[in-house]
N, C-alpha and C positions, 0 to 999 in steps of 0.2 A: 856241276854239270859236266858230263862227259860229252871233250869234243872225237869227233868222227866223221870222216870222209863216205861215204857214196861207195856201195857195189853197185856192180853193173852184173845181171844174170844174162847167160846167152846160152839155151838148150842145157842148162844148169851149171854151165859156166858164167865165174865170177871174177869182175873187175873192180879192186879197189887203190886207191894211191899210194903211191910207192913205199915202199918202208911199211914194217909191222904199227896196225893200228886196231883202233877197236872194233871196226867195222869188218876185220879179218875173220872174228869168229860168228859172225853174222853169215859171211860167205862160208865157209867152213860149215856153218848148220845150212844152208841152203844146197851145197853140195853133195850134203848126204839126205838131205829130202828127196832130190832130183836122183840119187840114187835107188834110192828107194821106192819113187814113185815111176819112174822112166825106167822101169828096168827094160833094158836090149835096143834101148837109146844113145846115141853117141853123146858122150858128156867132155866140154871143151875141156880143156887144164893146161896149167903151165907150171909146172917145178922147178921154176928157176930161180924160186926162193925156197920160203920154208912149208910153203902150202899150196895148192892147186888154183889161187885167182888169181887174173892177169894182173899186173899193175900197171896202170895209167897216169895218167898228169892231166885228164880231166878237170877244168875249172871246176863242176860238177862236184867230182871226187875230193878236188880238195877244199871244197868251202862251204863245209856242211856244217850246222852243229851237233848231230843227232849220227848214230848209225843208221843207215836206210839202204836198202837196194832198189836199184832200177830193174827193170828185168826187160831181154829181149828173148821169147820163147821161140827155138828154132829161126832158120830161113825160111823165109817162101819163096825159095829156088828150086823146090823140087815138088813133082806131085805128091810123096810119097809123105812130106811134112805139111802141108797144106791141106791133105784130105786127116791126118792127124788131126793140127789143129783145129778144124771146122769140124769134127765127130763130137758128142758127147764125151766120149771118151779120154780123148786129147783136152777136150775144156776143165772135165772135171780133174785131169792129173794135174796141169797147170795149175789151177786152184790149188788143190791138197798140196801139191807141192809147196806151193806161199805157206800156205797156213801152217806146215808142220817147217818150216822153217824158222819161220818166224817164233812159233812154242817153243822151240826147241833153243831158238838164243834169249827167250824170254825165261824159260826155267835154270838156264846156266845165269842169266843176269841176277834172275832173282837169288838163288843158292848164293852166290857171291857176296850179296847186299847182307843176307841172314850171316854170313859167316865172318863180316866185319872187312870182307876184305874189299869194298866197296867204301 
């Protein structure tokens, strides 16, 4: 069983605990969803490692057994992300963005498994 900490998404930034883990490439496919589906959306990062999720010391992040992400879509400090998220539009990116994240660390997991290197 692979252990794995907890991302945290926020406007398609991602929070996972410190140090490279497995849950990294989980955020890493959730980052380029939220690219993909948020385009000319502001998208959080922090490069002060080797990839664009925050890292935290969330009890959360670190005492998980499973990779998982949390997700916080946008603030609702502004009208401009508030009339976003309550449109059709803003609902359904949200969605698509999970989902094609999620496929996308589901097909690298699987590739992995089939290549032994799992």
């Amino acid at each position: 069983m692979l252990l794995s900490p907890l991302s945290y998404v926020v406007t398609g930034a991602t929070n996972t605990s410190r140090g490279l883990t497995s849950a990294d490439k989980l955020a890493d496919c959730q980052y380029d969803a939220a690219k993909e589906t948020l385009t000319g959306k502001k998208i959080r990062t922090d490069y002060q490692g080797v990839d664009p999720d925050i890292e935290a010391g969330f009890y959360i992040l670190k005492h998980t057994r499973c990779a998982a992400v949390l997700t916080e879509n946008f603030f609702q400090n502004n009208k401009q992300d508030v009339d976003f998220l309550l449109s059709n539009e803003g609902m359904e990116s949200i969605v698509q963005l999970h989902v094609n994240g999620i496929v996308a660390k589901w097909y690298v997991f699987t590739n992995k498994k089939e290549e032994g290197r799992i």
